[in-house]
C-alpha positions in Angstrom: 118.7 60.0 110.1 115.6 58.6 108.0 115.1 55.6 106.6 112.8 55.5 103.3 109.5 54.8 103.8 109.2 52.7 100.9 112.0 50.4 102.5 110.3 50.9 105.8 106.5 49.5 104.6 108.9 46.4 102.5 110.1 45.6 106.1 106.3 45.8 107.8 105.1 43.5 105.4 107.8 40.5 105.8 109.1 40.5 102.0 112.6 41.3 103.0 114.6 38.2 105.0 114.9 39.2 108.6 118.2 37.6 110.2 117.1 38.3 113.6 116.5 35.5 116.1 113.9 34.0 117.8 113.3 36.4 121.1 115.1 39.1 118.8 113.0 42.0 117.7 113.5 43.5 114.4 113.3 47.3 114.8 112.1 50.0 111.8 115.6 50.3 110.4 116.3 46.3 110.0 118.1 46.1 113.0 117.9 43.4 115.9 117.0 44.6 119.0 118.2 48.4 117.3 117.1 51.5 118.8 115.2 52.5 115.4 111.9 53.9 116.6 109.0 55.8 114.2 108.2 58.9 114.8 104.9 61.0 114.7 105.6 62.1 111.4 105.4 58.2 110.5 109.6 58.6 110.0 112.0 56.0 111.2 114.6 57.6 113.5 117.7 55.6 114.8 119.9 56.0 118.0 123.6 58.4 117.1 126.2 59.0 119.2 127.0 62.5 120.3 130.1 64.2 121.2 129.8 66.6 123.5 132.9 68.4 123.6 133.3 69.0 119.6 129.5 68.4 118.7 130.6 65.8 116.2 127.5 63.5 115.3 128.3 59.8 114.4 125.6 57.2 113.7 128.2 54.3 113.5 126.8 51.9 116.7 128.3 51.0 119.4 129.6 54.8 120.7 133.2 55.1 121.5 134.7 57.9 123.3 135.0 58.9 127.0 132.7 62.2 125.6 130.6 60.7 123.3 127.3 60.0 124.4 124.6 57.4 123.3 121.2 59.6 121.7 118.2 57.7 121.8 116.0 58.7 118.7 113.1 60.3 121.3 115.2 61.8 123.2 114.0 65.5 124.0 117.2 67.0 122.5 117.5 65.3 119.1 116.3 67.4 116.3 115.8 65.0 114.0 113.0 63.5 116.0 109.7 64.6 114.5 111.6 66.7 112.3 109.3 66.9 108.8 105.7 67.1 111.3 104.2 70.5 110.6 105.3 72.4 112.9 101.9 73.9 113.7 100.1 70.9 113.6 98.6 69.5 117.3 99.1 66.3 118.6 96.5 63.2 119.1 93.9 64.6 121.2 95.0 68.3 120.9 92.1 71.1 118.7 93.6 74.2 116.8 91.6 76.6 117.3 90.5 79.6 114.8 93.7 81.3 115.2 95.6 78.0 114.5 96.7 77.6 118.2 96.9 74.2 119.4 94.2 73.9 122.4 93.8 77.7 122.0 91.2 80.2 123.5 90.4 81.7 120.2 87.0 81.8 119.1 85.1 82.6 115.8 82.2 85.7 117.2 79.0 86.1 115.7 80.2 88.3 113.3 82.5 85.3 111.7 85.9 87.7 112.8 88.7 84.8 115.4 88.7 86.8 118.9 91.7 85.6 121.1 91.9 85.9 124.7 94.0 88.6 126.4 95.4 89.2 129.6 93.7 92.4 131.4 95.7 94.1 134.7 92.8 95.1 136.4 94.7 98.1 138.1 96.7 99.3 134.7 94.1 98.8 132.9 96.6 97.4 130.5 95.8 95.0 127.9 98.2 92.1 126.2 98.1 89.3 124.4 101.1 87.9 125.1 99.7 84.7 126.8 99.9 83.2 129.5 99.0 85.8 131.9 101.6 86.8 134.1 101.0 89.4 137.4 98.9 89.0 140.9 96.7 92.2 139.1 96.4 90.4 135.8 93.5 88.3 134.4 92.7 86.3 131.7 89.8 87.2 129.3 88.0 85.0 127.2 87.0 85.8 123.9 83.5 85.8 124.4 83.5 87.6 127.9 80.5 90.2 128.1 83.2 92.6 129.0 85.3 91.9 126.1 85.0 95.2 123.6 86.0 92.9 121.0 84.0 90.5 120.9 81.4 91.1 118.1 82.0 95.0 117.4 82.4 94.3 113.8 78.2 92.9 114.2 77.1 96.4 114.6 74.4 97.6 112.1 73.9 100.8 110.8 70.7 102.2 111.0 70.5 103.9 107.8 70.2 102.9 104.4 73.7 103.6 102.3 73.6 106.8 101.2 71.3 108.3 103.6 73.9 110.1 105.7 71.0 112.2 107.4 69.0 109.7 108.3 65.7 111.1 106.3 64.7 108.2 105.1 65.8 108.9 101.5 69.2 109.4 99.2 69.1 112.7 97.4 71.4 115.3 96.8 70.7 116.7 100.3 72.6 113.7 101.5 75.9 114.6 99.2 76.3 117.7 99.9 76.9 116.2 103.9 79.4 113.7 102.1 81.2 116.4 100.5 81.1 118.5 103.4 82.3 115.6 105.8 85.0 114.9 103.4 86.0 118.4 103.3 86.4 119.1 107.2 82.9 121.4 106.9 81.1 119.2 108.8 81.9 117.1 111.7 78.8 114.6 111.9 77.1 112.4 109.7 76.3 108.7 109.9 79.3 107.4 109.1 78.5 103.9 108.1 75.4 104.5 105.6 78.7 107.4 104.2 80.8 104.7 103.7 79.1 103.1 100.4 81.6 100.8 99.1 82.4 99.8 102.8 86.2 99.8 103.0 86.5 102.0 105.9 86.7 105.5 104.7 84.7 107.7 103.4 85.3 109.9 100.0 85.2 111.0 96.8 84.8 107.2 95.7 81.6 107.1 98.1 79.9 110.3 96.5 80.2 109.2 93.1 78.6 105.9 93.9 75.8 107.7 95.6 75.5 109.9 92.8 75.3 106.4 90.4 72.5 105.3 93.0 70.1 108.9 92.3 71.2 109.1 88.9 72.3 105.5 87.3 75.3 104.9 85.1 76.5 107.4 82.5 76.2 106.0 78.9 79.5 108.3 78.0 81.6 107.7 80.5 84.8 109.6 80.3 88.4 108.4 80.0 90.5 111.0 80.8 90.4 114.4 81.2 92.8 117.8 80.8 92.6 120.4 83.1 93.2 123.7 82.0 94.7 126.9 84.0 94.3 129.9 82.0 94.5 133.0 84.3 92.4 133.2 86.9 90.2 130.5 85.6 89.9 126.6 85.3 88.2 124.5 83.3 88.6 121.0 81.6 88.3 119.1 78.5 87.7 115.6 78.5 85.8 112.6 76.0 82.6 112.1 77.7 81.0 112.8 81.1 82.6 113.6 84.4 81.3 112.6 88.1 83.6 114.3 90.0 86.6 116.5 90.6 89.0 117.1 94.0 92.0 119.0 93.5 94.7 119.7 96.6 96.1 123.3 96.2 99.2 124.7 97.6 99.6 128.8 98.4 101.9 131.0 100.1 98.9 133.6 100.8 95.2 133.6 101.2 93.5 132.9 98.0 89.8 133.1 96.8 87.6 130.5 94.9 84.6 131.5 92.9 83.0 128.3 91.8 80.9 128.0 88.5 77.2 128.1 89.0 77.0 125.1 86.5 77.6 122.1 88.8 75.8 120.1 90.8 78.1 120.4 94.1 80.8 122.4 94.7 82.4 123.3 98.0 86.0 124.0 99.1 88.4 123.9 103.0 91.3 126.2 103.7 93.6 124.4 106.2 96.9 126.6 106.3 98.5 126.8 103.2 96.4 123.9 101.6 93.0 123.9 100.3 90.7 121.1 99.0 88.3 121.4 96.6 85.0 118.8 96.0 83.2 119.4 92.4 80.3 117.1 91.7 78.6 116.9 88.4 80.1 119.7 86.8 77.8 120.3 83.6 79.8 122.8 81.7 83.9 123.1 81.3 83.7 125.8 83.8 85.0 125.0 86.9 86.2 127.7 89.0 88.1 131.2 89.0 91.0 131.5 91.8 91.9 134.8 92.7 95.8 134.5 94.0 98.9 132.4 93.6 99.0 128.6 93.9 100.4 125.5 92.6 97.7 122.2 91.8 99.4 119.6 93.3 97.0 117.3 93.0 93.7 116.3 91.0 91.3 113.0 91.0 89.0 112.5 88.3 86.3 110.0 88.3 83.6 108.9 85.4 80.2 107.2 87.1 82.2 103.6 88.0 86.0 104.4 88.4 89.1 107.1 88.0 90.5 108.2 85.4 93.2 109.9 83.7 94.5 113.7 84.1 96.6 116.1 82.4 97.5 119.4 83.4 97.8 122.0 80.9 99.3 126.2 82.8 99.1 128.6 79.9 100.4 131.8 80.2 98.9 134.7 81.3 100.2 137.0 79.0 102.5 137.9 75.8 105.7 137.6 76.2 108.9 138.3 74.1 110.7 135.6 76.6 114.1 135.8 74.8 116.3 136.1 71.6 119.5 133.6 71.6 122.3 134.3 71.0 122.6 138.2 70.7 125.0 139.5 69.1 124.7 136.1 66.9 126.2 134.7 63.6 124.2 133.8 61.5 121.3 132.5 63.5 119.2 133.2 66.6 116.7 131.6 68.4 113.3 133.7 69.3 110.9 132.6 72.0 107.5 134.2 73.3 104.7 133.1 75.2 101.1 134.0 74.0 98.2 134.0 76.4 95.5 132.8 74.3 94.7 131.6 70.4 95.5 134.3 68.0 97.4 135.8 64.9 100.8 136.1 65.1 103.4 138.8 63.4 107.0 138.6 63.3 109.0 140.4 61.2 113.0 142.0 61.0 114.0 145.6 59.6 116.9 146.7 59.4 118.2 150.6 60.7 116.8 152.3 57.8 113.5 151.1 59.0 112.9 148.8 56.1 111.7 144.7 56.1 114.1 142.3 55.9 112.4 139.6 56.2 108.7 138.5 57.4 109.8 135.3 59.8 105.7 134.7 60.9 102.4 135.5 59.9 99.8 132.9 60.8 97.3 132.1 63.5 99.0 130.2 66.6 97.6 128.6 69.8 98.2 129.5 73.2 101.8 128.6 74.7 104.9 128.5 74.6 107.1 129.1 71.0 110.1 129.8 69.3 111.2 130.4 65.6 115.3 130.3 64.7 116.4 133.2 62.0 119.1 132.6 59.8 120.7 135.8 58.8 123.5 134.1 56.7 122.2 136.3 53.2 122.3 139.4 55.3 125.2 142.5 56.3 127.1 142.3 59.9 125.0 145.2 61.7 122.0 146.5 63.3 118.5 144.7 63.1 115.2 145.6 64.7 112.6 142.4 65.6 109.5 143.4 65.3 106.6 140.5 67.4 103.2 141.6 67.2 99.9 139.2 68.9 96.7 141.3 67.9 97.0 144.6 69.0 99.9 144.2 71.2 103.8 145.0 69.8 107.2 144.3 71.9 111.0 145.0 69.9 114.1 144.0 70.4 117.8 144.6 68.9 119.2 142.1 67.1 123.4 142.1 66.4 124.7 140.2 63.3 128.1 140.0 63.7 130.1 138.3 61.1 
């Protein structure tokens, strides 16, 4: 139980009456001779009585019970004793150290990182923190023990430049093609920590681009977004401005084979299994590869000189197609749908059995894709129709049933 501190600094200064008498002291609650005690949170705690047997807490003085026992405000077991402290916080004459620790081992290294000690079994070879140190084969290890691996191995420095992966001397574009390599699985050493330009532990696509920013500078039309295309065999892109860099994750069932454009910078390309990644840097036209093979792009980054950006994916088809005519027999209308491979002019028409036109239902120039186009044969006979879809040179029929 607290008392309010307000009440508790009236009492301290004598402005309330104290009834006590002479040779009586007056304790933090008010009381004569009480039990009331402060605590090291500054709180006033008073005596309770405890019963043992049903737990019941009572702070009506004097106890009463055969199991009710007197609690004495510092007593060990009272919970309300220092209750509100910080729980974290050290006592008078206690220093937290840098891993907040009261009269800790830890230690700030030179590299500004907290190193805490560990127990080492000198047989195992084990390592724990779990302090204190328990075992006749285990020691303690102080932070800044010379044979402590941790202390200051954050303080190395690389010996390069950023950027200068092959330790030449210089950044050029010698030095990316090791990046993309290294990224790729191609190459298994470079110096890691002058790879690592933005220095948050990895190095990638992120790290080439900014390398690329450091030979070239900034791009004044940096894109936003960009569309990939698959068209065939080929793949190429259409963005707003100016693209860094490309990676795209592939998925095939069977080998496939990658013929990159010769206008780019950087391009390169690892097979692992059934996956296969693929680094373009700089491309300068909207070329980008040809694949030879069946696969799915599962993936693709994009980045402009400073940050990613947005992707689309656009399949078109790789050739026409009369997909389907639905219903059939029908009455009175029918959906057509086709699939043309590229930009082009477009014919459909209907005859009837006698061989002449019904009815012209397209004759225009249409883009690449999918389509479809409804007729409604509610002005025409029940009976047999021929559809007639023609892209440039190419012709595909099929029988149509009005059946009314």
């Amino acid at each position: 139980m607290k008392i309010n501190m307000i009440s508790l600094l009236i009492i301290s200064m004598g402005l309330i009456y104290s009834n006590c008498l002479d040779g009586e002291v007056e304790d933090c609650a008010g009381e004569c001779n009480g039990y009331a005690m402060i605590d090291d949170c500054g709180d006033c705690q008073v005596a309770y009585c405890y019963n043992y047997i049903s737990h019941e807490v009572s702070f009506e003085l004097p106890c009463e019970g055969e199991t009710v026992m007197l609690v004495m405000p510092n007593d060990e077991s009272n919970p309300y004793w220092n209750g509100s402290c910080d729980p974290g916080a050290c006592l008078d004459g206690e220093v937290e150290d840098c891993a907040g620790e009261c009269n800790g081992y830890a230690m700030i290294d030179d590299c500004g990182d907290c190193q805490v000690a560990y127990c080492y079994n000198y047989i195992s070879h084990e390592v724990s923190f779990e302090l204190p140190c328990e075992g006749e084969t285990v020691m303690l290890v102080m932070p800044d023990n010379q044979l402590n691996p941790f202390w200051n191995e954050n303080c190395i420095e690389c010996p390069n430049i950023l950027g200068d992966v092959n330790s030449d001397s210089s950044i050029d574009v010698s030095d990316l093609v090791l990046m993309v390599g290294f990224i790729l699985g191609n190459i298994d050493e470079i110096e890691e920590c002058a790879g690592d330009i933005n220095e948050d532990g990895i190095i990638n696509i992120v790290d080439v681009v900014q390398t690329v920013q450091y030979i070239l500078g900034n791009f004044s039309n940096n894109a936003t977004f960009a569309e990939i295309i698959v068209e065939n065999e080929k793949v190429h892109y259409e963005s707003d401005g100016t693209i860094s860099a490309f990676q795209f994750i592939l998925i095939h069932n069977e080998k496939i084979e990658i013929e990159f454009s010769n206008d780019v910078l950087i391009s390169d390309y690892h097979s692992n299994d059934n996956t296969t990644n693929i680094i373009i840097i700089l491309p300068n036209s909207n070329e980008l590869f040809k694949i030879y093979g069946e696969f799915i792009i599962s993936e693709i980054i994009a980045l402009n000189s400073k940050e990613y950006i947005e992707t689309n994916l656009v399949i078109k088809p790789n050739e026409f197609e009369l997909k389907n005519v639905y219903p059939n027999p029908f009455n009175p209308e029918t959906t057509i749908s086709y699939t043309i491979p590229e930009n082009g002019n477009m014919e459909i028409a209907v005859y009837n059995i006698n061989g002449r036109l019904v009815e012209n239902l397209v004759s225009k120039f249409e883009y690449s894709g999918n389509h479809s186009i409804k007729w409604n044969a509610s002005n025409q006979p029940s009976g047999l129709y021929l559809l007639k879809v023609q892209f440039k040179n190419e012709i595909q029929t099929e029988k149509l049933f009005l059946v009314k």
